[in-house]
KEMAR-940087 format. One record per atom (N, C-alpha, C): x, y, z. Coordinates in steps of 0.1 Angstrom, whole numbers, plus 2048, in hexadecimal, padded with zeros to 3 digits. Atoms other than C-alpha are relative to their C-alpha. Last residue first. Layout:
N
XYZ;...
This chain:
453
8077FB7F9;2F946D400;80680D80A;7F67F87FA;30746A3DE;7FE80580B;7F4802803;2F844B3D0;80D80A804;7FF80E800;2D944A3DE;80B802801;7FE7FD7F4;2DA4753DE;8027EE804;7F57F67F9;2D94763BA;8057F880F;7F7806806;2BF4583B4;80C807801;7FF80B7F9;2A74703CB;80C7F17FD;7FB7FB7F0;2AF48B3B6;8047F480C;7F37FF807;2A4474399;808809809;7FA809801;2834713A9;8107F87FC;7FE8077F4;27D4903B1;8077EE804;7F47FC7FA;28349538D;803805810;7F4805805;26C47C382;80C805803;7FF80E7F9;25048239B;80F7FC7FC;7FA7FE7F6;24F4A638D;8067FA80A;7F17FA802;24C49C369;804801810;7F980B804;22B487375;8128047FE;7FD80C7F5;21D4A4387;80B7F37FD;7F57FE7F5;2274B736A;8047F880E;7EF7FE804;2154A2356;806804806;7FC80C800;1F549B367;80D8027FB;7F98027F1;1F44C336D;8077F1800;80D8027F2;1E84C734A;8087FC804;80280A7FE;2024D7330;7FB7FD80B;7F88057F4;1FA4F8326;8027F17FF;7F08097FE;1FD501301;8037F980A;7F87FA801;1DC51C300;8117FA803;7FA7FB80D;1C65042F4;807809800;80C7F4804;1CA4EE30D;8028027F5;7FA7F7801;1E44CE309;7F180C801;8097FB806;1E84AA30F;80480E80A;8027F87F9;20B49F30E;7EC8047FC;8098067FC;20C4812F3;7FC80980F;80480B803;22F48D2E5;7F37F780D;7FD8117FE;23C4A72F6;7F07F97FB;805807809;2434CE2EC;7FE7EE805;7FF8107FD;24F4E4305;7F37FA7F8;7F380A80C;2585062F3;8027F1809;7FC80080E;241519312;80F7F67FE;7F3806803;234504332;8078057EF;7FA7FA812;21551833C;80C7F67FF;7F37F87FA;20950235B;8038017EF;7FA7FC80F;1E44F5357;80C80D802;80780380A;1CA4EB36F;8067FF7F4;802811801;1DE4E938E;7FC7FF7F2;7F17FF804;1E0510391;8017F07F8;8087FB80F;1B2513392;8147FB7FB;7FB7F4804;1BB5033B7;7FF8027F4;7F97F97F4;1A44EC3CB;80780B7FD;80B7FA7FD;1904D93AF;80781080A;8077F6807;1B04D139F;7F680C805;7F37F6805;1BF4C33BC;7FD8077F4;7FF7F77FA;1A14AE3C2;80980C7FE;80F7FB807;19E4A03A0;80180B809;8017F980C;1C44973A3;7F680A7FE;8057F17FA;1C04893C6;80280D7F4;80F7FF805;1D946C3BD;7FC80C809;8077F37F8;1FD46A3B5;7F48017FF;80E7FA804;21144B3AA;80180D804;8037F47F6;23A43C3B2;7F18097FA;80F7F3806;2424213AA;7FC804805;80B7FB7FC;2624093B1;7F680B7F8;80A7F6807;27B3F43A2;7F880680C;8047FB7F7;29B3E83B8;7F680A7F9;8087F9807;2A73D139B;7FA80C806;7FA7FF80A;2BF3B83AE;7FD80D7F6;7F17FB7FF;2B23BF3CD;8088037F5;7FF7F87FF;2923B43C1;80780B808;8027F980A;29A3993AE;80080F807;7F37F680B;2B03913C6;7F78037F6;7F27F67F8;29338F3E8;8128047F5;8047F37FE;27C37E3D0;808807804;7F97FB80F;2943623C4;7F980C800;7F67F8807;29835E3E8;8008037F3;7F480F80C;2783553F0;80D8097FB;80180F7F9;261368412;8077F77F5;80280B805;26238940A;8047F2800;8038097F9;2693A0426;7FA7F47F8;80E805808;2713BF412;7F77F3802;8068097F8;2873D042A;7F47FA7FE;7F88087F9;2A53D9412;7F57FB80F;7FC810803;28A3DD3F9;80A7FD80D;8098087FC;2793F940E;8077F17F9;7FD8077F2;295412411;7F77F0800;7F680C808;28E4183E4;8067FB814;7FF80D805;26C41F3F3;80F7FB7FD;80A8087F6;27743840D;7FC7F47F9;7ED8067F7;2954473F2;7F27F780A;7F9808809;2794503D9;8077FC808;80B80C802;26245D3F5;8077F87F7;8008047F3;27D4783FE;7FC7F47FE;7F38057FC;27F4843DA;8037F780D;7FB803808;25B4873D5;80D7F9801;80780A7F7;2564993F6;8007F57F5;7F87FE7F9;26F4B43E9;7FD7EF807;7F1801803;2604B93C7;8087F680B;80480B809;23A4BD3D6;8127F87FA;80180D7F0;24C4D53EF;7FB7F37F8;7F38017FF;2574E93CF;8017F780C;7FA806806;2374E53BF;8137FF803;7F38007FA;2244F13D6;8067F57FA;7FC8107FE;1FF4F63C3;814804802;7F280680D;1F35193C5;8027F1807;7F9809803;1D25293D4;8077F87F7;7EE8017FE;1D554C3DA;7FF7F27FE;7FC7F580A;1AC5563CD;810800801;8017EA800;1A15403E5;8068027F3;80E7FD806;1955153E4;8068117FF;808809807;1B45063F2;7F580D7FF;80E7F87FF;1CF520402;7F77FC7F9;7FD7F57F7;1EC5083FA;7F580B7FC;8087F6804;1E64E63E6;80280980D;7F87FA807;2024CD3EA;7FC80D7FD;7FD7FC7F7;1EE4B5401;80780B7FD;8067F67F9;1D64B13EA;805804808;7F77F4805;1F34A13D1;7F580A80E;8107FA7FF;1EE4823E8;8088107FB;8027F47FB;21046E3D8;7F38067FD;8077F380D;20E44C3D1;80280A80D;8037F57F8;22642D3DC;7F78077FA;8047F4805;22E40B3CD;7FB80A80B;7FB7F57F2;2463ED3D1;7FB80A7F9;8067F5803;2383D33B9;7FD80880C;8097FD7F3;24E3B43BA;7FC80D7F8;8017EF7FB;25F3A33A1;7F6802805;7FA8007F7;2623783A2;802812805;80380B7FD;25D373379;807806813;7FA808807;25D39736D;7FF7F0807;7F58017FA;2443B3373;8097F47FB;7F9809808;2273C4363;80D7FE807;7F38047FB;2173DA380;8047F47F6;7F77F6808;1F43E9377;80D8027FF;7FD801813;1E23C3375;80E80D7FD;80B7F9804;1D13C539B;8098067F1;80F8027FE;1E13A33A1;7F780A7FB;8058027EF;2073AD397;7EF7FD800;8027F57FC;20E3A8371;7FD7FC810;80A8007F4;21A38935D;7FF810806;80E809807;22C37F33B;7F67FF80E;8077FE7F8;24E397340;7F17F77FD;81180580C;26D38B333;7F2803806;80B8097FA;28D398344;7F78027F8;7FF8087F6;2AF3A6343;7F17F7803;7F6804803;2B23BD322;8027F180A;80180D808;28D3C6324;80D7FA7FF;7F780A802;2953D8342;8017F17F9;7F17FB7FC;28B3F7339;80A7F4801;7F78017F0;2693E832F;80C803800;7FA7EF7FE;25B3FD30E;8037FA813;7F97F480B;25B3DD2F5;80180B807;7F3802804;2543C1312;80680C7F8;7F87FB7EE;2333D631E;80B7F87FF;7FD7F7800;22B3D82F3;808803811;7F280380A;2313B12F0;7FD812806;7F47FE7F9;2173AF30F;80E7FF7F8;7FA7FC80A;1F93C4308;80E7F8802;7F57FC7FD;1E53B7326;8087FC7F1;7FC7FA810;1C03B5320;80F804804;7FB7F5806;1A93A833D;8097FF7F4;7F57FD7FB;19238B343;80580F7FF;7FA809801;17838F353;8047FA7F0;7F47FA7FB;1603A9359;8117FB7FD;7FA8087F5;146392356;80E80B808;8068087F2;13039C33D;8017FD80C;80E7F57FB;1413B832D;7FB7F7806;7FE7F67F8;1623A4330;7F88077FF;7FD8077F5;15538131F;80581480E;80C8047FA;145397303;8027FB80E;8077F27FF;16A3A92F8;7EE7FB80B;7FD7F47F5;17A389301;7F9807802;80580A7F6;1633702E9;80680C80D;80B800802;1663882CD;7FA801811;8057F27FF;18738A2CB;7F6805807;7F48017F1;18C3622CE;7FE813806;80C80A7F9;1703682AE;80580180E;8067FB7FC;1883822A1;7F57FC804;7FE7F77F5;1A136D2A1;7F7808805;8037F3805;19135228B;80780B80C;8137FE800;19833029D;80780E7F3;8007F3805;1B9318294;7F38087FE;80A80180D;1C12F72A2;801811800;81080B7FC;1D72E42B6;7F58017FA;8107FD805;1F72F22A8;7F77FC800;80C807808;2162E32B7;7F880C7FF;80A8027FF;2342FC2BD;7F67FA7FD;80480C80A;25A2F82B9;7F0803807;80380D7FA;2683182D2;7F97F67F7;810800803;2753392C4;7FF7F07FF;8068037F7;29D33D2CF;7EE7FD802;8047F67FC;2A43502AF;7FD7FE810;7F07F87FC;2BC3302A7;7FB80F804;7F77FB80D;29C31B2AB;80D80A802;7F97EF802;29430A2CC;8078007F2;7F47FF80D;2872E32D1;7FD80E7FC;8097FA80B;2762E52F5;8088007F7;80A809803;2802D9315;7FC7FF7F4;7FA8117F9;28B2F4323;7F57F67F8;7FC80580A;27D31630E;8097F0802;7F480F7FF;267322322;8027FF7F6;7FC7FE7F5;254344320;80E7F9805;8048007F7;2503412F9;80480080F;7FC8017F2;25534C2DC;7F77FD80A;8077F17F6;24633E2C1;80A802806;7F57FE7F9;25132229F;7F780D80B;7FD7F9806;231311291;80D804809;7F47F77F2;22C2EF28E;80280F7FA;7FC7F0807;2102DB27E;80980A80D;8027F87FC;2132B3289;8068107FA;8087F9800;205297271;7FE813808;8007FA80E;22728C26B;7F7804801;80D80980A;22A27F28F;7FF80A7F5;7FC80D807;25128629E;7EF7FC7FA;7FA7F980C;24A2AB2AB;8037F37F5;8087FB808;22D29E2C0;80B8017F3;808806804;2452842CE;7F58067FA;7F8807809;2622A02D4;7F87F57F8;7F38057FE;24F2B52E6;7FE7FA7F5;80480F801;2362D12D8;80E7F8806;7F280C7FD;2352F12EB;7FE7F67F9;7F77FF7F3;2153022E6;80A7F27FC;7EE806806;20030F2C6;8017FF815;7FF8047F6;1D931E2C2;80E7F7802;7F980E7FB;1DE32C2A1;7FE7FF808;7F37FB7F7;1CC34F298;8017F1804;7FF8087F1;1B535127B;80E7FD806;7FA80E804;1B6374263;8007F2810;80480F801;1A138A267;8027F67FB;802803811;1BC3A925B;7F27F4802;7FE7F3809;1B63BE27C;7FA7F97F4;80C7FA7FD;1B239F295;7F98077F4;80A80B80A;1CD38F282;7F2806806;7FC7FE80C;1E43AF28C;7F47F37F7;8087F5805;1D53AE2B0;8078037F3;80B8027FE;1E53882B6;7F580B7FA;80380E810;20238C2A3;7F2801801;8027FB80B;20B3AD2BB;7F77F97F6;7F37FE808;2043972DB;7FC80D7F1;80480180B;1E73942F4;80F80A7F9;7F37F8808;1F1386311;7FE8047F5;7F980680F;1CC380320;809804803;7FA7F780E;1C338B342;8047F77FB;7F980D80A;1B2379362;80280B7F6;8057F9810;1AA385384;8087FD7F8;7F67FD80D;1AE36939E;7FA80F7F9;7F67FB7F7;1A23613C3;8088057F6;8017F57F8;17F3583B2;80B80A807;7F67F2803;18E34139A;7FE80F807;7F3808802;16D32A399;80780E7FD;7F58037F7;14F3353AC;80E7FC7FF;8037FC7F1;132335391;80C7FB80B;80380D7F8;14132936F;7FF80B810;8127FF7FF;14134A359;7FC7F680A;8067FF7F8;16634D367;7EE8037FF;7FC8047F4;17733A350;7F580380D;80B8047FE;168343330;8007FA810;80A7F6802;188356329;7F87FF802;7F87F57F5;19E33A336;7F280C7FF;8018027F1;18C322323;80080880C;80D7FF803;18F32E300;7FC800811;8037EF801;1B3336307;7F3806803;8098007F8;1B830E30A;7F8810802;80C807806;1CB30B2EC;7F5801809;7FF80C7FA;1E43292F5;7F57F57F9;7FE809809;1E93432DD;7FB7F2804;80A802808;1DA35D2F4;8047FA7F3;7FE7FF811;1F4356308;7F47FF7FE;80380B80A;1E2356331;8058047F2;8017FB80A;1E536B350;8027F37F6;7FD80F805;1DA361374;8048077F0;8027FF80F;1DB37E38E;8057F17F7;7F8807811;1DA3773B1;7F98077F7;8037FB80C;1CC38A3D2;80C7F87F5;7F4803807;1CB37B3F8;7FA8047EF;7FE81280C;1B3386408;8098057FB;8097FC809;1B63A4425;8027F47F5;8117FE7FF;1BC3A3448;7FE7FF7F6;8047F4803;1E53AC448;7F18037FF;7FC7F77F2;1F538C442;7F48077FD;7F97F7801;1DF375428;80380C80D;8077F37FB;1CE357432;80C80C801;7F87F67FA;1D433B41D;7FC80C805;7FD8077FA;1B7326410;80F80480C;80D7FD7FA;1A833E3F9;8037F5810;8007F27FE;1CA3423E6;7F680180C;7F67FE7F9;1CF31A3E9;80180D804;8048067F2;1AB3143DB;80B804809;80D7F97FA;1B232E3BF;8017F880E;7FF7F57FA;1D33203B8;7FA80B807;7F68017EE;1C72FD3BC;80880F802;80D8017FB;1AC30C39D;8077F980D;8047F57F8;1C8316389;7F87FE80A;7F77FF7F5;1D52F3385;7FF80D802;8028047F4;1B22EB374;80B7FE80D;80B7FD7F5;1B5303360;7FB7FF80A;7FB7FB7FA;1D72FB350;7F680480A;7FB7F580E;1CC2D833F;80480E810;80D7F6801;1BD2BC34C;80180E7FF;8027F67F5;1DA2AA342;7F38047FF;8057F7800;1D7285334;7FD80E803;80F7F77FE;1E626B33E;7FE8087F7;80580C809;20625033D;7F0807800;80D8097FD;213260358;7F77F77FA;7F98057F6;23826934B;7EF7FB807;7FD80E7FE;227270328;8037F480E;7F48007F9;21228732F;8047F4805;7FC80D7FB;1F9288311;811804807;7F7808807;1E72AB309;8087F680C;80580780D;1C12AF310;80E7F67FD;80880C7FC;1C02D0320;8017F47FA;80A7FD800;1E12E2315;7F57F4806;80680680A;2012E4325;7F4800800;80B810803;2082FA33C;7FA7FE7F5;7F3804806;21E31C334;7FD7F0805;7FF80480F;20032D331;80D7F67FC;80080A7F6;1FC33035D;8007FA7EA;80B80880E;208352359;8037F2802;7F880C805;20D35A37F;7FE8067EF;8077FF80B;20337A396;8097F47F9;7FB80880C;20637C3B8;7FD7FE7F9;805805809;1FA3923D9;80A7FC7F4;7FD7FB810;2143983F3;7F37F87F7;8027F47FF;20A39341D;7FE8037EE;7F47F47FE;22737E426;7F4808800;8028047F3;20A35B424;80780F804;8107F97FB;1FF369402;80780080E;8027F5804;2273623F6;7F6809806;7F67FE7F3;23034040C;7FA8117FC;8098027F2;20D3313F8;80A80B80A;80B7F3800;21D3413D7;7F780280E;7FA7F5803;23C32D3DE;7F880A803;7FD7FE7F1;22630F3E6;80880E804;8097FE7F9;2183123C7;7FE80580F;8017F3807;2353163AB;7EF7FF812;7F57FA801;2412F63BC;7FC811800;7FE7FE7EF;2222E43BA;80980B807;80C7F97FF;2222EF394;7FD802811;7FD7F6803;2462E4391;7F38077FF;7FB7FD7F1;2412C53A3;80380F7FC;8078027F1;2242BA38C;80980A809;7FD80D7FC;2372C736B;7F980080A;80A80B802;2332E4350;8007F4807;80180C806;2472FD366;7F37F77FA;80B80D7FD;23431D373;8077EF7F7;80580480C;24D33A36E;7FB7F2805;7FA80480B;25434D38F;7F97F67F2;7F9807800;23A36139E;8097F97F5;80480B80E;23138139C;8067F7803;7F9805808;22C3983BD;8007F67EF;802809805;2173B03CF;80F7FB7F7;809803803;2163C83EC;7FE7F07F7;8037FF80E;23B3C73F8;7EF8007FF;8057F2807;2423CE41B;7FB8047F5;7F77F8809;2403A9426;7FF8107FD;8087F580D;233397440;80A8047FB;802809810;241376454;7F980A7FA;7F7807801;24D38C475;8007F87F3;806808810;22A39B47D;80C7FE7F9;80F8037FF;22C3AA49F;7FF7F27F5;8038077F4;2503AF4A5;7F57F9801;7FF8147FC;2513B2481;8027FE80C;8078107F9;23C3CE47D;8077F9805;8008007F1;2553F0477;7F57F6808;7F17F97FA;2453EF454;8057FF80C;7F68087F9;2293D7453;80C808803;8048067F5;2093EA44C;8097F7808;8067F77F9;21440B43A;7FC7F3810;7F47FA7FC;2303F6427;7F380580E;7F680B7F6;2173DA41F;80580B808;8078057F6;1F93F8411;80A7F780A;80A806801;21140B3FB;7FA7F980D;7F7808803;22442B40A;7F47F47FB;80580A7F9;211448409;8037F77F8;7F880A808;22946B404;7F27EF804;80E80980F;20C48540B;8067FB7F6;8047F980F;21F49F421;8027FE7F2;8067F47FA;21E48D446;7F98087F1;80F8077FE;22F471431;7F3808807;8077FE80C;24A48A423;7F57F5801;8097F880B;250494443;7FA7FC7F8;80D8007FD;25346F453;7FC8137FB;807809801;270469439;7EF804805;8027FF80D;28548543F;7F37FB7FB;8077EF7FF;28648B465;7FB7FD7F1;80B8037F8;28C45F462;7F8810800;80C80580D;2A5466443;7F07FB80B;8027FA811;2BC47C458;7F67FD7FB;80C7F37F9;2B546447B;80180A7F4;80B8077FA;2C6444466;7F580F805;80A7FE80C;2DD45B453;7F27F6804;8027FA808;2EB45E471;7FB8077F8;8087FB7F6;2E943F483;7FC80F7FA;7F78017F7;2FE42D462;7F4809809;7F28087F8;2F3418447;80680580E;7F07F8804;2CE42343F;80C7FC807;7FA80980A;2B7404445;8088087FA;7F680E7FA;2AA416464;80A7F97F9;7F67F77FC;297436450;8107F3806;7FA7FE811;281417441;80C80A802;7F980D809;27540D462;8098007F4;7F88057FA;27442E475;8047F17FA;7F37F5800;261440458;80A7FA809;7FB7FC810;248425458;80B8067FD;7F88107FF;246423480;8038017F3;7F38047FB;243449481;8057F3800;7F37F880D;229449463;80B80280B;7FA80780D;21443147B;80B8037F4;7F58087F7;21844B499;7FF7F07F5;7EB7F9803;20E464482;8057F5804;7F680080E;1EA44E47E;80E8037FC;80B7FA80A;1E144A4A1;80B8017EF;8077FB7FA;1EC4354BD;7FA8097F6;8017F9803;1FF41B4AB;7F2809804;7F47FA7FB;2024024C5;8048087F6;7F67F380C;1DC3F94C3;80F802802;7FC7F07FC;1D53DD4D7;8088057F8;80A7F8807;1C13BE4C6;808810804;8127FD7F2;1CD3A14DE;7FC80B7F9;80680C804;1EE39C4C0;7F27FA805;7FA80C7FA;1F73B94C2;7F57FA7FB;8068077F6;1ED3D74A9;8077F4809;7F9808800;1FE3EE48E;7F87FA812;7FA7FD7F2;1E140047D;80B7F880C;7EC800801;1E43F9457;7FF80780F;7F8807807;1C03E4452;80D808802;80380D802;1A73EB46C;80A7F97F5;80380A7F7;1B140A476;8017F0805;7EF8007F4;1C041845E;8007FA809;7F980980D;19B411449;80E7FE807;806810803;188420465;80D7F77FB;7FD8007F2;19B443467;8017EF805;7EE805803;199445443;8057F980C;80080780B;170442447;8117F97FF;8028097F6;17145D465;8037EF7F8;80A7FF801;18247644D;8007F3805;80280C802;1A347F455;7F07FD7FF;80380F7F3;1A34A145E;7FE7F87F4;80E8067FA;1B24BC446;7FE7F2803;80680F801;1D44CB444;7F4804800;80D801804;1D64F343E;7F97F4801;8097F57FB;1FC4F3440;7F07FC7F8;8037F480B;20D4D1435;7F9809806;80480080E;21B4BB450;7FB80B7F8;80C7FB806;2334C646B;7F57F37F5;80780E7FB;2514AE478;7F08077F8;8088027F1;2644CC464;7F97F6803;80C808800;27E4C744A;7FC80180C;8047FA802;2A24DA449;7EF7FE802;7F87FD7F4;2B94BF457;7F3810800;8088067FA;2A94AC435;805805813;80A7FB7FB;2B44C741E;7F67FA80C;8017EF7FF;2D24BC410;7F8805809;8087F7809;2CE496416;80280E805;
């Protein structure tokens, strides 16, 4: 890197103390400790030198190893913060050897079968045990009710094979001190839908979950016109053979197993058919009461994914803001903009937008170091995300950073025009955007320098 020979061990002029509170929290959850309780990161820098030394390491030659180590722990000194795994495992595994760096993951697609639900479980059990929260959709189980042939039964439908994910989530003790976190999502075509959404009125059930619909175009277009909405899943071949059964064509997740049109849209029974805006209804009331479920848009988060070309997306990471694909991880960072503010509260204070730039850049290459030591525990994790090497990159301290300099509030930008910018009334565009612009071409710097180091 250009400039990284250039970089001081410093952090930003003007710091301010940690507040006893932050102090705590590092403490008790990203302080790197033995195994008898003794600290071996002595205070917080000396956590951002193990960080910076783990991820600087996975550069190819000695080199660029100490280059990206000066580099690195600057831009953590000046208010790069990596997610919570990286912060608490980086430079661990002498200590902690079965963690990961990753926060959260999704798992693979949940077969309709015994060994393929077990299967899908023990996976998720290897997942919490690393440290990674997980997210399923569990829609791709048959419904309560329908006849399995090979046992000669009855299923009890998908809910009640959520409910060993709950007990297995609560039953696993996650690296790192803190619960284990799932997400459960659900077709809102499904037959059981009703269920799911009413799910957690039952005292104690699904505790280790939060739950979303998939809610489709079709779905908020019948909403609109009130028209009623099919409940539909997979039919085999013995539903498809009784003359009484209504089929419609869908997409869906799976398609093994299943008689496929030349669009690839899967042979569906029809179980029955409510009012949408009753199923509507039931959400909107079920989540002011309960909180539960949520609302995930998910033909629109296929229609603006990059890589709609390579993958189907029908799940999110645990706390929902991470859409990912069967087996993708959710490698994220944020930038503290307060650290960016220069002479805070006077009459000279400006926001450093060229150090904001620089630390941007740096932080983009530190996450993309983190998949090569991403410590996830299945290999279809370790190529998805090799294969894909997504990450995300935030910034918080907004309010503050406002409060702090009058500059922040609104940068002239004449003859820029964009679509959904918000805007004073004299043309500016608010800080959120530039910040956001600024990440992008730090970030694209950073994709430079990948490739041409």
């Amino acid at each position: 890197m250009k400039n990284a020979s250039t970089l001081t061990a410093s952090g930003p002029r003007n710091d301010i103390s940690f507040q006893s509170a932050s102090i705590d929290i590092w403490d008790k959850k990203y302080r790197l400790k033995t195994k008898s309780g003794e600290a071996l990161d002595a205070d917080i820098d000396h956590t951002y030198q193990r960080i910076a030394r783990a991820l600087a390491d996975a550069e190819t030659t000695p080199e660029k190893q100490e280059q990206w180590y000066t580099a690195f722990l600057w831009a953590l000194r000046n208010g790069a913060i990596p997610a919570g795994r990286i912060v608490s495992n980086a430079g661990a595994h002498e200590h902690k050897p079965a963690t990961s760096t990753i926060n959260c993951t999704v798992s693979g697609t949940i077969p309709d079968s015994m060994n393929g639900i077990l299967g899908k479980t023990h996976e998720a059990g290897l997942t919490l045990k690393a440290g990674c929260g997980i997210g399923y959709e569990f829609s791709t189980l048959r419904p309560k009710g329908a006849f399995v042939s090979g046992a000669g039964a009855y299923t009890s439908g998908p809910l009640s094979f959520m409910d060993i994910y709950d007990a297995m989530c609560f039953t696993v003790s996650s690296a790192g001190g803190r619960r284990g976190a799932q997400m459960g999502t659900f077709d809102i075509s499904h037959p059981d839908i009703t269920d799911f959404i009413r799910a957690k009125r039952e005292d104690g059930r699904l505790r280790q979950f939060n739950l979303s619909c998939l809610i489709t175009d079709q779905f908020m277009q019948a909403v609109k016109d009130d028209r009623d909405w099919d409940l539909v899943f997979p039919a085999n071949e013995s539903d498809l053979a009784e003359d009484d059964t209504r089929v419609t064509w869908r997409h869906w997740p799976v398609t093994e197993g299943y008689r496929t049109n030349e669009n690839g849209e899967v042979a569906c029974k029809i179980y029955r058919s409510i009012p949408a805006r009753r199923l509507w209804n039931l959400i909107m009331s079920s989540t002011y009461d309960y909180a539960e479920p949520g609302f995930i848009l998910i033909d629109r988060i296929n229609e603006m994914n990059n890589n709609w070309f390579c993958e189907d997306i029908r799940a999110t990471n645990p706390c929902g803001e991470q859409p990912l694909p069967p087996y993708g991880s959710c490698l994220l960072g944020s930038i503290n903009l307060t650290r960016f503010v220069e002479s805070a509260f006077t009459a000279d204070a400006h926001f450093d937008w060229d150090r904001f730039r620089k630390v941007v850049s740096i932080f983009s290459r530190m996450l993309d170091n983190v998949v090569e030591v991403h410590g996830l525990p299945l290999e279809q994790q370790a190529k998805e995300i090799r294969y894909k090497r997504r990450h995300g990159m935030g910034f918080l301290g907004l309010g503050s950073a406002h409060h702090a300099t009058d500059e922040i509030r609104g940068i002239e930008v004449p003859g820029i025009h964009r679509a959904g910018c918000p805007r004073d009334g004299a043309g500016r565009l608010g800080n959120r955007d530039r910040a956001g612009r600024g990440e992008r071409a730090g970030a694209h710097y950073a994709g430079h320098l990948r490739h041409h180091p």
